[in-house]
Each structure stands twice: as C-alpha cells, then as structure tokens.
Backbone as a chain_set.jsonl record, in Angstrom:
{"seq": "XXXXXXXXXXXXXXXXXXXXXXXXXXXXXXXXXXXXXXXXXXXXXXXXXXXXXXXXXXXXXXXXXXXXXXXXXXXXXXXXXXXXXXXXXXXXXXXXXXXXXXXXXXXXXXXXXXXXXXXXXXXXXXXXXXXXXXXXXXXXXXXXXXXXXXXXXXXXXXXXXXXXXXXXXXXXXXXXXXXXXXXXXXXXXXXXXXXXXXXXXXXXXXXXXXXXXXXXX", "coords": {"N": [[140.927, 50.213, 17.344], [140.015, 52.362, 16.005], [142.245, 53.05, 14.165], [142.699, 50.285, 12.845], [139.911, 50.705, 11.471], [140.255, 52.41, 9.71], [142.043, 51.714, 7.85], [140.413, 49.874, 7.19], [138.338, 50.978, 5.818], [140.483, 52.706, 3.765], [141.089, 50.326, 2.384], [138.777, 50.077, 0.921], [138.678, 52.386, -0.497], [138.005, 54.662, 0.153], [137.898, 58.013, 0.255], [137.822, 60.349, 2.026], [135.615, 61.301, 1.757], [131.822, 62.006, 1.999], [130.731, 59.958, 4.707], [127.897, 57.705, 4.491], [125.043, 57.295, 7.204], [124.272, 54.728, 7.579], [125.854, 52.86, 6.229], [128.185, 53.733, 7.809], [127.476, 52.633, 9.988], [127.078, 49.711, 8.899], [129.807, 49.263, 8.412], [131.139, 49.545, 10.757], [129.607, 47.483, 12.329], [130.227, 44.989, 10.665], [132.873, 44.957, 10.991], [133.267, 44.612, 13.435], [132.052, 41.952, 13.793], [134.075, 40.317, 11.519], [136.355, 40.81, 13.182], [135.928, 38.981, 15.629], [135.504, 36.524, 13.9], [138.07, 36.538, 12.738], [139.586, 35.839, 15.191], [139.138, 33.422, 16.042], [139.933, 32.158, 14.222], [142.227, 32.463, 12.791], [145.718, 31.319, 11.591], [148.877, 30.649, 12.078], [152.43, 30.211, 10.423], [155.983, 29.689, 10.495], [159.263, 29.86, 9.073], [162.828, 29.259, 9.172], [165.66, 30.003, 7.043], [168.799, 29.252, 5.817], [170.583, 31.504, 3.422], [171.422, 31.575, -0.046], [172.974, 33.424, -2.663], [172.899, 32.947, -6.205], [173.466, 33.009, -9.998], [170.493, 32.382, -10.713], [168.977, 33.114, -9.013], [167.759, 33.627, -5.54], [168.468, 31.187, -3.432], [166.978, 28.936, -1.261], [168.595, 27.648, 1.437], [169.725, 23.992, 1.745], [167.578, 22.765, 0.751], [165.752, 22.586, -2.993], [164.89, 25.019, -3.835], [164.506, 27.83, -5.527], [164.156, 31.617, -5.27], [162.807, 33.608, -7.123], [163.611, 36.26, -9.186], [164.242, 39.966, -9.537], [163.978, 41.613, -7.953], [163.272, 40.459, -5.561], [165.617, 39.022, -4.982], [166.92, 41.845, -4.711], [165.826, 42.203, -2.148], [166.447, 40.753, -0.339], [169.234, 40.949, -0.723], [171.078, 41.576, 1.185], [171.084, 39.893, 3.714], [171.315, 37.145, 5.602], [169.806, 35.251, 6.018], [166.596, 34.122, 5.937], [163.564, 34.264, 6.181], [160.227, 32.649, 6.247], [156.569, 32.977, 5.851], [153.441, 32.106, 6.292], [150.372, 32.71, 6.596], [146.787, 32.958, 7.761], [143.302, 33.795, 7.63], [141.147, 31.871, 8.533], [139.213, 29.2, 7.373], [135.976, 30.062, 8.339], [136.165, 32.508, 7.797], [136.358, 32.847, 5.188], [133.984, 31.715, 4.192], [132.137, 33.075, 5.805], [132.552, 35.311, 3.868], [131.492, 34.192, 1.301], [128.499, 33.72, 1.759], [127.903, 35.773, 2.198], [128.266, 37.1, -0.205], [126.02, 36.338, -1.332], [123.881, 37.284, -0.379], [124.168, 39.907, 0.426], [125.292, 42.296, -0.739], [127.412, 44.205, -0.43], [127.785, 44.209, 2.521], [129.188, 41.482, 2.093], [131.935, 42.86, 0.695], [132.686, 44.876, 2.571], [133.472, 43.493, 4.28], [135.405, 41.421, 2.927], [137.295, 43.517, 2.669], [137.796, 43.864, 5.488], [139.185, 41.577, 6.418], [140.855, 41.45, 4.673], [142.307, 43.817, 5.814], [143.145, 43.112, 8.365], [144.449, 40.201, 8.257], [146.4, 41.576, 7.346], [147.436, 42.562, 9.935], [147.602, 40.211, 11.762], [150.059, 39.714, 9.999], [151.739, 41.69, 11.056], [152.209, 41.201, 13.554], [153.356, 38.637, 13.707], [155.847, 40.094, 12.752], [156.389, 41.196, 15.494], [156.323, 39.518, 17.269], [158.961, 37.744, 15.97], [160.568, 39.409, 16.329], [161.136, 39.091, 19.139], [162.45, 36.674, 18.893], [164.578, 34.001, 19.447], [165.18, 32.905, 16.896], [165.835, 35.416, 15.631], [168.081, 36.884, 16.905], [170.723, 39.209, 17.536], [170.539, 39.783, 15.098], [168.964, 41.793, 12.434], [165.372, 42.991, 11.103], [164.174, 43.281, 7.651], [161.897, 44.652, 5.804], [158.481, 42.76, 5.107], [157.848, 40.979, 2.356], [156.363, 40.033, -0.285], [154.89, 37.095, -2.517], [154.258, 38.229, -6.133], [154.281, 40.94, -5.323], [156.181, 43.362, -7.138], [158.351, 42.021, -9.1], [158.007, 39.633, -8.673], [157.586, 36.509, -8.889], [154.079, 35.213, -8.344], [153.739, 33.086, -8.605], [155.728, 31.18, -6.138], [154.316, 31.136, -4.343], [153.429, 28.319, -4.37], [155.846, 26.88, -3.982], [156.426, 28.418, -1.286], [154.604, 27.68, -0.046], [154.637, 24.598, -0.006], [157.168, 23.82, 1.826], [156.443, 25.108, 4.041], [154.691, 23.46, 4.434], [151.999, 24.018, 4.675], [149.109, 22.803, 3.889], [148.979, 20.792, 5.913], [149.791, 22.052, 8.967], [148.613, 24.532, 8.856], [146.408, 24.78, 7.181], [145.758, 25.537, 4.959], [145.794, 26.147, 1.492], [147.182, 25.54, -1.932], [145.618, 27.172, -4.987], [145.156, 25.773, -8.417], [145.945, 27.887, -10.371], [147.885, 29.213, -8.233], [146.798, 30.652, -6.367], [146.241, 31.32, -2.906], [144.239, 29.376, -0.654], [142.515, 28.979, 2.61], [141.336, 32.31, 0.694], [142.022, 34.706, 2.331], [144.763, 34.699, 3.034], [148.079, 34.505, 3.14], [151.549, 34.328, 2.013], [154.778, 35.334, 2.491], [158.178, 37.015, 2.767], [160.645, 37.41, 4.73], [164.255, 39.036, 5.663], [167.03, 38.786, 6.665], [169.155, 40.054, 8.129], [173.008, 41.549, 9.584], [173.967, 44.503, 9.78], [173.584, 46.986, 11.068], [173.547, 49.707, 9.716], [172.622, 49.145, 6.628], [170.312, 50.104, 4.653], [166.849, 48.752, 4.035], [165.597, 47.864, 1.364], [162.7, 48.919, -0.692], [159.61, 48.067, 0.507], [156.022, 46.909, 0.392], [153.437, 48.999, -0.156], [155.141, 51.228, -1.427], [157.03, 49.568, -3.022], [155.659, 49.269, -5.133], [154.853, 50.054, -8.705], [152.542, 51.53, -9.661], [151.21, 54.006, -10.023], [148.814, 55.418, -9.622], [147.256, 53.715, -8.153], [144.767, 53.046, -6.464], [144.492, 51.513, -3.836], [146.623, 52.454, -2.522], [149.305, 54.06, -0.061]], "CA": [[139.814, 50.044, 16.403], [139.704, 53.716, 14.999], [143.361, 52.561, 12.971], [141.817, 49.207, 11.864], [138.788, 50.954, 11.198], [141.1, 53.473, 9.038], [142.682, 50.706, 7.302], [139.168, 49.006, 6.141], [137.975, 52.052, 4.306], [141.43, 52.325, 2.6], [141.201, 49.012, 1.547], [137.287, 50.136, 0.426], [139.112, 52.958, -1.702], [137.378, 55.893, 0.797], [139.006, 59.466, 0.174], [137.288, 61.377, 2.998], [133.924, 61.723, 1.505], [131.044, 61.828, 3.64], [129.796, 58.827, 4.856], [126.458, 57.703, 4.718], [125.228, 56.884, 8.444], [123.477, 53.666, 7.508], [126.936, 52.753, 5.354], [129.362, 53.777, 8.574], [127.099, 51.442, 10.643], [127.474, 48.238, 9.085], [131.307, 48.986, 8.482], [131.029, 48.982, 12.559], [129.132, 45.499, 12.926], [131.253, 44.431, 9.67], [134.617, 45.019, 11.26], [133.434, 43.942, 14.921], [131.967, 40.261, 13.409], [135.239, 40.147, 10.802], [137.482, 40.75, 14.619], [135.385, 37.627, 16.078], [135.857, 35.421, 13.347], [139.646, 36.453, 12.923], [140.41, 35.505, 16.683], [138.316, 31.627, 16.18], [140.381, 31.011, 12.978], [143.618, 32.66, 12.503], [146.93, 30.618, 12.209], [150.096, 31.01, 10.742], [153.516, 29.16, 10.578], [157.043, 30.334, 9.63], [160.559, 28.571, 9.195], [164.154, 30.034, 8.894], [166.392, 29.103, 5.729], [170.389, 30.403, 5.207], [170.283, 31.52, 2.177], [172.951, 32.067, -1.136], [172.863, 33.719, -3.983], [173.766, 32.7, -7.799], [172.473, 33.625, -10.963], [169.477, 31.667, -11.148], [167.822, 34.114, -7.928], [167.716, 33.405, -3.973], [168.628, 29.563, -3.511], [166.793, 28.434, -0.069], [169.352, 26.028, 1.616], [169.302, 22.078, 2.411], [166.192, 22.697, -0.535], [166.295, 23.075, -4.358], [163.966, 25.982, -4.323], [164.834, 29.332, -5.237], [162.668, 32.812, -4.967], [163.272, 34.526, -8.371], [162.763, 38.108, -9.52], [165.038, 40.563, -9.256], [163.625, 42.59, -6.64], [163.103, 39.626, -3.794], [167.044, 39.38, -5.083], [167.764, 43.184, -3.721], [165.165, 43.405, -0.868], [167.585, 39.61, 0.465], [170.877, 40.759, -1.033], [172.733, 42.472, 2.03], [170.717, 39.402, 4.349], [172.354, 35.972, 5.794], [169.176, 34.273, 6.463], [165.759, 34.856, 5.086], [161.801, 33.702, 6.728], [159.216, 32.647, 5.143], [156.087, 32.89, 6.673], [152.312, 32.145, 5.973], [149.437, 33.035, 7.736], [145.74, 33.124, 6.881], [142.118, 33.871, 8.547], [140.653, 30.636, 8.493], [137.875, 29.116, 6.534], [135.221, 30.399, 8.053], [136.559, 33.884, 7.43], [136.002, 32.754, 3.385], [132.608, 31.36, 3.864], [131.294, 34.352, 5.892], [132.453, 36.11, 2.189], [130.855, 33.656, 0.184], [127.412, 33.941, 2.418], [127.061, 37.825, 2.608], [128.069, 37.657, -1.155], [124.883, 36.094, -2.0], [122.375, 38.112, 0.37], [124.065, 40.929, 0.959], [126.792, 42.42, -1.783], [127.963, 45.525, 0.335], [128.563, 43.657, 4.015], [130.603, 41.059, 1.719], [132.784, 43.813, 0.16], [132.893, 45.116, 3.699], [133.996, 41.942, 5.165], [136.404, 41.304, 2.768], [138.422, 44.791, 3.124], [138.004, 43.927, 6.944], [139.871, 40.482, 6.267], [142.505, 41.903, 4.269], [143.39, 44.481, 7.03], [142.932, 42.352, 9.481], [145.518, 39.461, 7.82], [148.051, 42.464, 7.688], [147.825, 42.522, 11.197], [148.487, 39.117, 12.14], [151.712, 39.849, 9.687], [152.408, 42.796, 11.72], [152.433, 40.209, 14.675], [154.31, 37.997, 13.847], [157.216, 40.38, 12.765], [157.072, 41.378, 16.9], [157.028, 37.462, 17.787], [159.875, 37.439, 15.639], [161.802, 40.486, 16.898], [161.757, 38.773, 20.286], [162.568, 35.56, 19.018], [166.037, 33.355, 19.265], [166.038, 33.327, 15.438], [166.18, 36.543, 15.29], [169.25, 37.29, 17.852], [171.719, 39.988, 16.858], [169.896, 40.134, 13.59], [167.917, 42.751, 11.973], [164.836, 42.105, 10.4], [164.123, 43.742, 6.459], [160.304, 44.697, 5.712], [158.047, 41.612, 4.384], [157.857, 40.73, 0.878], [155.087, 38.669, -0.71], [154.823, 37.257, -4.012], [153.325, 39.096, -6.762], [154.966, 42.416, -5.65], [157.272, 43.628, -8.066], [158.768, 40.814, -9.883], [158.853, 38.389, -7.643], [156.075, 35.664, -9.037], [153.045, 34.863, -7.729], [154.012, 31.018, -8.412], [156.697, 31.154, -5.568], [153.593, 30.402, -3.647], [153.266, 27.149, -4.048], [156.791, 26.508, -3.344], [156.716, 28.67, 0.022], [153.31, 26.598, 1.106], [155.743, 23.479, 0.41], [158.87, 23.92, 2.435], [156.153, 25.346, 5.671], [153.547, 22.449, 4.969], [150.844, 24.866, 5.331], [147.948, 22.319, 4.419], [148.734, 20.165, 7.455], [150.042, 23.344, 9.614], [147.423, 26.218, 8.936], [144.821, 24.178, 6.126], [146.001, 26.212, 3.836], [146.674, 25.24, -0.001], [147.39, 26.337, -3.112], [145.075, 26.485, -6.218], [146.297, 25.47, -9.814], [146.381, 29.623, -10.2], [148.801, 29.92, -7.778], [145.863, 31.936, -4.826], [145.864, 30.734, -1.595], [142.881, 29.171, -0.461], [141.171, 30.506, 2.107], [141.737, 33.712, 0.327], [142.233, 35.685, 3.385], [145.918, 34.014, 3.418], [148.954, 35.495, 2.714], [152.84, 34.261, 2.29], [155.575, 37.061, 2.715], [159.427, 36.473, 3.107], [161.707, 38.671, 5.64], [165.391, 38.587, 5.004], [167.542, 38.825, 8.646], [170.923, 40.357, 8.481], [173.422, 41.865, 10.642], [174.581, 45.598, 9.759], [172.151, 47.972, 11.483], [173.406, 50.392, 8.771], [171.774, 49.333, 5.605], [168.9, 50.519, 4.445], [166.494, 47.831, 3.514], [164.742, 47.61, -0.482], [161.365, 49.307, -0.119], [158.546, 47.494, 0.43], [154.579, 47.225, 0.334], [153.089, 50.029, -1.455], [156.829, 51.875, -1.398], [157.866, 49.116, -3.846], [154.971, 49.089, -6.432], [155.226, 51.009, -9.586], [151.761, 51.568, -10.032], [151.289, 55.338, -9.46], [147.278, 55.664, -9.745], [146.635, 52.52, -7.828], [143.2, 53.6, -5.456], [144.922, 51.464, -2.408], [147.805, 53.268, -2.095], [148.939, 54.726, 1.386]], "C": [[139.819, 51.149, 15.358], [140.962, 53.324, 13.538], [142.842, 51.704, 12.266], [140.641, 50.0, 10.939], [139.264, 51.944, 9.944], [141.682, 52.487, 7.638], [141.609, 49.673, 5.992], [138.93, 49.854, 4.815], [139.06, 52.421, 3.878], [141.584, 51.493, 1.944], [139.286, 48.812, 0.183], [137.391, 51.755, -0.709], [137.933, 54.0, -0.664], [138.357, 57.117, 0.642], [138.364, 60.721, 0.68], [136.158, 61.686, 2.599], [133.408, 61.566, 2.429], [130.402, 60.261, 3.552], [128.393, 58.624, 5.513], [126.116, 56.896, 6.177], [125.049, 55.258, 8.402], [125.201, 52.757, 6.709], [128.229, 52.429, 6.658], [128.76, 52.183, 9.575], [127.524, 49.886, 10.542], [129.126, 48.54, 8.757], [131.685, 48.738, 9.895], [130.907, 47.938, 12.907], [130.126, 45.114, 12.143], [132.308, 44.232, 10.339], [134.508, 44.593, 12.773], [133.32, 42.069, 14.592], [133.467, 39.508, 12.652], [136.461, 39.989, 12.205], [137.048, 39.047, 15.12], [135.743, 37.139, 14.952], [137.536, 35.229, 13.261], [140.595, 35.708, 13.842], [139.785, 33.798, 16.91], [139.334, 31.098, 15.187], [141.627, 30.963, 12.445], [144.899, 32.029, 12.909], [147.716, 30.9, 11.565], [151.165, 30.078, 11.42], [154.461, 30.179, 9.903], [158.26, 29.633, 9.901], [161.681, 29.879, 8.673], [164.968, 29.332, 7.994], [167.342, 30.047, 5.676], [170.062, 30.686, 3.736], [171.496, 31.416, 1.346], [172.285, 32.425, -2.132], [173.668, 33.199, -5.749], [172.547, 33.9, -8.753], [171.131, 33.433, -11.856], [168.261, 32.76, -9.869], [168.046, 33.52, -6.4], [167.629, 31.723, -3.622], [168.406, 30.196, -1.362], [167.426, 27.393, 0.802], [168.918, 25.109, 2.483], [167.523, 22.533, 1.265], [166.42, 22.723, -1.588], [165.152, 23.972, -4.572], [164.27, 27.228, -4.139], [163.612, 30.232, -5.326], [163.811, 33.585, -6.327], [162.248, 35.585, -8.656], [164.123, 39.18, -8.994], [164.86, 41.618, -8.109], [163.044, 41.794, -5.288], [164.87, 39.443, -3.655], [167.937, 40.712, -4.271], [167.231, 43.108, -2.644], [166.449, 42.061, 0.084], [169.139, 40.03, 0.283], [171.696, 41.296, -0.033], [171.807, 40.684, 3.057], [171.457, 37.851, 4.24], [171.359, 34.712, 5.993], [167.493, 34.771, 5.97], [164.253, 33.714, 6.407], [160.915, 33.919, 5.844], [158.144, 32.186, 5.91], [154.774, 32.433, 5.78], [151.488, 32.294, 7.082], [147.853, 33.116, 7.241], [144.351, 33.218, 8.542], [141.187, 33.014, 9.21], [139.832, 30.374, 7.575], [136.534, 29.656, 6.813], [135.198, 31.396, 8.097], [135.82, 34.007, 5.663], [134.129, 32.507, 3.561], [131.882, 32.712, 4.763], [131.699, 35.161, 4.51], [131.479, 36.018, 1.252], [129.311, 34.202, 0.427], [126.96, 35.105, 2.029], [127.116, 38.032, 1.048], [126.977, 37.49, -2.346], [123.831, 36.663, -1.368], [122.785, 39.432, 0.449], [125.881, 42.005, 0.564], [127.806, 43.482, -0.694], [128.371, 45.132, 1.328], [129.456, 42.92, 3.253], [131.515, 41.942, 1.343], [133.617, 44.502, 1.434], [133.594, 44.196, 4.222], [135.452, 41.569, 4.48], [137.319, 42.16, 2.721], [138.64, 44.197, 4.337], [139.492, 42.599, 7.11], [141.009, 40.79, 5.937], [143.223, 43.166, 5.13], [143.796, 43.452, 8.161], [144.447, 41.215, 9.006], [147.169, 40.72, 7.593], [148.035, 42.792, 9.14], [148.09, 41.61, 12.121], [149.755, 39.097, 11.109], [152.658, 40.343, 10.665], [152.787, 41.81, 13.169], [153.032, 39.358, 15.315], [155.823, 38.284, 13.976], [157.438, 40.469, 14.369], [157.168, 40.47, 17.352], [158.635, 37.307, 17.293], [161.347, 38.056, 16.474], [162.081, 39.941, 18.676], [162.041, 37.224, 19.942], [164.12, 34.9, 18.69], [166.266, 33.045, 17.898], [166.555, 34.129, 14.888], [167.717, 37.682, 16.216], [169.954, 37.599, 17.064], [171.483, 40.624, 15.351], [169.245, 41.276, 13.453], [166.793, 42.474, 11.011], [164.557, 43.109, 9.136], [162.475, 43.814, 6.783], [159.836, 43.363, 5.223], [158.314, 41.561, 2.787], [157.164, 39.575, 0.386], [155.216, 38.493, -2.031], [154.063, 37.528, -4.708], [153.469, 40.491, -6.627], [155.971, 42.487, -6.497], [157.354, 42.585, -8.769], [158.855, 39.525, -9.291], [157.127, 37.814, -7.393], [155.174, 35.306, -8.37], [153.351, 33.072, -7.685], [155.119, 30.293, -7.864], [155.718, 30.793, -4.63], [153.632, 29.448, -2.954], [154.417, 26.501, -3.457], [156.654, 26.928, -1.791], [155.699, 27.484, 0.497], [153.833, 24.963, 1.011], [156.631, 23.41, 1.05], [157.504, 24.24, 3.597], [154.843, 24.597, 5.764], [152.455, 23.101, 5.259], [149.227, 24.422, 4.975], [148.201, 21.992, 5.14], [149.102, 21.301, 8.543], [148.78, 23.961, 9.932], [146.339, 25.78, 8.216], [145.278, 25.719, 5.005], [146.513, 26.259, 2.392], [146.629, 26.441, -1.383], [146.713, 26.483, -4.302], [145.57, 26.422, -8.033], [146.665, 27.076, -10.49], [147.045, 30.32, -9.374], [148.149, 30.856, -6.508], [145.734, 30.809, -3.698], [144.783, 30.469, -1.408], [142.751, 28.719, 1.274], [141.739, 31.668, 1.626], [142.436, 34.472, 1.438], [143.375, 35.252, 3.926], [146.983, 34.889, 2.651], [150.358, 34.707, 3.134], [153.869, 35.094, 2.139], [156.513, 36.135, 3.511], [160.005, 37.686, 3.573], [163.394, 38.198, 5.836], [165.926, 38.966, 6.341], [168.713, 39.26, 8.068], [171.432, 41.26, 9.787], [173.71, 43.328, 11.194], [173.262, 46.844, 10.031], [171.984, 49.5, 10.224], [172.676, 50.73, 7.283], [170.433, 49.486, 5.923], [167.996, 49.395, 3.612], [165.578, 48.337, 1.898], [163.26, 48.333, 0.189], [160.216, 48.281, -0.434], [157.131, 47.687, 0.618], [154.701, 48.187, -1.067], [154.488, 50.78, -2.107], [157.41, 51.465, -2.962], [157.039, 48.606, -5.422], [154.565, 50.418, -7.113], [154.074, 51.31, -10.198], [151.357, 52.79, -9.021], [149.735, 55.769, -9.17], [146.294, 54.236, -9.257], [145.416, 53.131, -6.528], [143.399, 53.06, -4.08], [145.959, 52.058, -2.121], [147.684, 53.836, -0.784], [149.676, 56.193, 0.835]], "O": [[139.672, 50.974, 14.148], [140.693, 53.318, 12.337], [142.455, 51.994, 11.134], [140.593, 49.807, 9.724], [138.352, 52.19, 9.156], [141.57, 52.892, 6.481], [141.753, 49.158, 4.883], [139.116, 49.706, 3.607], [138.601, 52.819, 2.807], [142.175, 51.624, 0.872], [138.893, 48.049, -0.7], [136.498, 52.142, -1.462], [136.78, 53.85, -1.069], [139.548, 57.033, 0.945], [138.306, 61.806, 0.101], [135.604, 62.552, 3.276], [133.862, 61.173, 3.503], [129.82, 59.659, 2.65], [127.897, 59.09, 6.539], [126.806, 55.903, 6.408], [125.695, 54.575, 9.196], [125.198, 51.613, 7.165], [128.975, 51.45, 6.68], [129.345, 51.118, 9.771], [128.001, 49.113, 11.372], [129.718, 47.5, 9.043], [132.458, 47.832, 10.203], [131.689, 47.307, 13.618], [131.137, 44.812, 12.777], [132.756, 43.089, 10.249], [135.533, 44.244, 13.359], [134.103, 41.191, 14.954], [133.921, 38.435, 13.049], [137.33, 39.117, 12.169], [137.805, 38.091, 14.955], [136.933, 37.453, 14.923], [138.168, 34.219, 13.568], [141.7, 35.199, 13.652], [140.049, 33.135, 17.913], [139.646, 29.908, 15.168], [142.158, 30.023, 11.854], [145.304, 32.032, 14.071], [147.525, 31.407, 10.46], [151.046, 29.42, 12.454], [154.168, 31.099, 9.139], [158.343, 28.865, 10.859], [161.484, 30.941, 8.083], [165.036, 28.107, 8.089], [167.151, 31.256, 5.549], [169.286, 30.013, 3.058], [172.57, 31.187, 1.902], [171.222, 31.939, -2.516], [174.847, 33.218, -6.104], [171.676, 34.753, -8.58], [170.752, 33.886, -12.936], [167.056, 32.975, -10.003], [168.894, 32.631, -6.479], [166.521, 31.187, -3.609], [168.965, 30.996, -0.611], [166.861, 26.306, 0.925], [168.177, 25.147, 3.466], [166.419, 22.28, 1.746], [167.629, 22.932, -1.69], [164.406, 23.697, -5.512], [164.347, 27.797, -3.05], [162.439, 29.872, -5.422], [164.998, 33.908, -6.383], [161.041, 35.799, -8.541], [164.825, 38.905, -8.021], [165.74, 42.285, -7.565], [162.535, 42.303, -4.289], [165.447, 39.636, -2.585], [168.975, 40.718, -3.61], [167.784, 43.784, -1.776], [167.177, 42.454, 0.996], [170.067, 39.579, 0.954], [172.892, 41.501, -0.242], [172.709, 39.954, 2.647], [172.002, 37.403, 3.231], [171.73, 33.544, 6.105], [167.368, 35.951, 5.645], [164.361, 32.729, 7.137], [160.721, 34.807, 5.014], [158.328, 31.207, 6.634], [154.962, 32.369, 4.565], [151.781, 32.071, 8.257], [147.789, 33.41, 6.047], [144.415, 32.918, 9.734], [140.55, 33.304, 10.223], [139.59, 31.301, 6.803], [135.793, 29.81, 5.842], [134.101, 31.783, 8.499], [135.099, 34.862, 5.148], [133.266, 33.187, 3.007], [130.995, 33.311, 4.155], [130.705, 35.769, 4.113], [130.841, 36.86, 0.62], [128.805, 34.961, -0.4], [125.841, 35.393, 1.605], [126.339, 38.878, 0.604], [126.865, 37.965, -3.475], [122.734, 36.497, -1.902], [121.883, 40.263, 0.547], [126.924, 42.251, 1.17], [128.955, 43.172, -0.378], [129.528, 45.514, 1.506], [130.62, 43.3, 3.382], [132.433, 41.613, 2.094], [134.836, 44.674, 1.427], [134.651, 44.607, 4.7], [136.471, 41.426, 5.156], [138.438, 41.648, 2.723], [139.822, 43.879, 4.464], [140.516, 42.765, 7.772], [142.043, 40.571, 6.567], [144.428, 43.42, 5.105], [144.929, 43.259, 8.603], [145.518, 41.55, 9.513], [148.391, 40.6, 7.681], [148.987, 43.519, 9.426], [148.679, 41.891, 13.165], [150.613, 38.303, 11.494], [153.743, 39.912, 11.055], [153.901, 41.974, 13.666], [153.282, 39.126, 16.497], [156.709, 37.676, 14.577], [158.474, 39.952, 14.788], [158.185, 40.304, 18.025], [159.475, 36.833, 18.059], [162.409, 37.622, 16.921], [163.042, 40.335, 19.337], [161.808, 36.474, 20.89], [164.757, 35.315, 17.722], [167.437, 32.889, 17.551], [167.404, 34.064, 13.999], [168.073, 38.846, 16.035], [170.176, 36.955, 16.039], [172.014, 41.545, 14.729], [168.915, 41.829, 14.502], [167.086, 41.75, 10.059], [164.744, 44.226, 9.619], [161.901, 43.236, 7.706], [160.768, 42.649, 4.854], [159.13, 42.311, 2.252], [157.395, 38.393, 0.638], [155.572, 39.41, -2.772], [152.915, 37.26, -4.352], [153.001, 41.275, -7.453], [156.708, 41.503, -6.56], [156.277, 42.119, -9.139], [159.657, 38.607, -9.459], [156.172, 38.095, -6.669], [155.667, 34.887, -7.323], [153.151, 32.2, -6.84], [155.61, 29.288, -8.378], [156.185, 29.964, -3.847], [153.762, 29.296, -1.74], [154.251, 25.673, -2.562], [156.736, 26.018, -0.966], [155.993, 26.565, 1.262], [153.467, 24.16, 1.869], [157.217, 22.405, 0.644], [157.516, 23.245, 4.322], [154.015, 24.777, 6.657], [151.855, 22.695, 6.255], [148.26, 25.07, 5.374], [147.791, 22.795, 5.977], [148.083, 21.315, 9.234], [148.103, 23.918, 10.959], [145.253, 26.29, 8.491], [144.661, 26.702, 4.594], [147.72, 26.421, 2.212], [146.23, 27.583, -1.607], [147.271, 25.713, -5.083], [146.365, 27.198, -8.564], [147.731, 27.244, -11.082], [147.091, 31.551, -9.373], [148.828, 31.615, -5.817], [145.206, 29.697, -3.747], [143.98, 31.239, -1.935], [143.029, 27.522, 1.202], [142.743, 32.059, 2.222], [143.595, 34.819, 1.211], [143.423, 35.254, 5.156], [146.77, 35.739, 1.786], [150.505, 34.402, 4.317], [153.561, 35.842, 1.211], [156.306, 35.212, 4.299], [159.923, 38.777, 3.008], [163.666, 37.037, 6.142], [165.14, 39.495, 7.127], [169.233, 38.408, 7.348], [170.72, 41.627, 10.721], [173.753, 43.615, 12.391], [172.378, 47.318, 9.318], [170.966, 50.12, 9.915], [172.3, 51.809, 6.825], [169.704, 49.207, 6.875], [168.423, 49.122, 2.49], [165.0, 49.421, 1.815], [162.894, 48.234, 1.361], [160.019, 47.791, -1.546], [156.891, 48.802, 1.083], [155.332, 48.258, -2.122], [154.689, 50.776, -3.322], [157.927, 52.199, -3.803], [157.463, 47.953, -6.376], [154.144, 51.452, -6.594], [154.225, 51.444, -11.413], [151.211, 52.75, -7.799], [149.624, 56.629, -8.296], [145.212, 53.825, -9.676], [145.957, 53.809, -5.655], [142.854, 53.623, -3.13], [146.066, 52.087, -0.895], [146.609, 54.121, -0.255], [149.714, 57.179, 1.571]]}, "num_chains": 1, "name": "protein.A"}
C-alpha cells in the first residue's frame, strides 16, 4: 500500500510538502475504494505477432498493420516477436470519476491518480504472467511501450484494439480521438528477443524528452 500510496501522490504532482491531515485522509479512503473497484472490473487481453521490419515501420505478421515511429522501431529492432497488450479498469472505475467529479472535485482528482497507478500495476502483472508464460520461453522480454510516447502515434491505438478485439474481450473501444474508453485503459507493446546481452531502448519516463514534466520519476 505505502508504494501504491507513493505512486498516487506522484501521479498528484506531491514533492514532499506537508500534507494536510484532512487531505492525507481521503487519499486513504480514495486509494482503498479505487483498490475495490479495480479488483470488480479489471481485465486485460494480449496476443503474440512475429514481426519484420521495412521502411514503412514494424509490420505485424499474417496482418497489414504496422506500428510506426521511429522509436517503437528501436525499442523492437534487436526483437523476433513483439506483444501487444491492453488492459483497462473497467467502467465503473470511469463512472466513479465522472460521479465524484460533480460533488466532489478533489476525491475525483484523487481517484483518478489512484486509477492511473493502479492500471500500471495490472501492466506490471501481466509482464510476470508473461515471464512465466510458454510465449515467452527462452525469450527475453524489452520494457512496455505505449502509444503516444515518443513518436510512436497515439492512432496505433485503434489498430492495437483491432487485432486483440478489445470491445468484445475487455469492453474496451476506441473514440474518434484515438483515447480509450474507459479512460483508465491502456495499450503497450513488449518486443521478445533472444540475446540476454542487449540492452533494451529506454522506456516510460526514461524515454520522454520532456525535462520539466511534474510526473516524472
């Protein structure tokens, strides 16, 4: 809890100030109700694709859909096989948002930091499902990679939530802007190769060039 709980107020832009008691409190209920709803609603899905490269960007095979950008290009380029995952909180993760953000501005704000840690920890979850899983034999797995980091479009989306079906799957869709809906969703690709030696592309915060960003780790 204390890590999660570490994780919220980074995502709430906290830099050790003092906190007000009445303030730490509901981040307490906040992040215990945000756990309960997480564990009623959370699903995810993920599929394995060989990959190849040309000069059009990361061709997904037996598909005609590539992942372009030059930096989903390096974080896949030493990798033989790539995952593409989605995952999200559920809906009524979004509508407790919507709710608190009409009675009660500060628990929503709360709630939704809690959500967005919380959805990086069913990521984190899946990579250890993965690491014991027969797709992943002999392989190594690369950090995630979502779109909208670096160069690597936000409107790769809609393609990933096509190829893993993730309305009928998880209820999860795409809106004509390219955001997952429920919000509290997230698609992120992990590239598999074999040579325990390389060093994988940096990712997360690592790989964004935004030096004065307030989430930063």
């Amino acid at each position: 809890m204390n890590k999660l709980k570490s994780e919220v107020l980074r995502y709430l832009a906290y830099k050790n100030q003092p906190l007000d008691e009445n303030i730490n409190n509901l981040i307490d209920s906040t992040l215990k109700e945000a756990i309960e709803l997480k564990n009623r609603g959370y699903k995810y899905t993920y599929r394995a694709f060989n990959i190849s490269f040309d000069k059009k960007g990361v061709l997904l095979e037996n598909s005609d859909i590539y992942l372009f950008g030059n930096d989903i290009y390096r974080h896949l380029n030493n990798s033989e096989k790539c995952i593409l995952i989605a995952a999200t909180l559920g809906i009524d993760f979004e509508r407790a948002i919507i709710y608190n953000s009409k009675i009660n501005i500060t628990k929503a704000l709360i709630l939704d930091a809690c959500g967005t840690a919380l959805i990086e920890g069913v990521l984190d979850e899946i990579e250890m499902e993965l690491l014991n899983s027969s797709i992943t034999k002999d392989l190594q797995l690369t950090g995630r990679y979502s779109p909208g980091y670096g160069d690597f479009p936000i409107e790769s989306q809609r393609d990933m939530a096509l190829l893993l079906n993730t309305e009928r799957c998880i209820g999860v869709t795409v809106s004509p802007s390219h955001i997952l809906i429920p919000r509290k969703s997230v698609t992120a690709v992990i590239g598999l190769y074999k040579d325990k030696a390389i060093s994988c592309f940096k990712t997360g915060c690592k790989s964004c060039n935004i030096s004065n960003c307030e989430y930063k780790e």
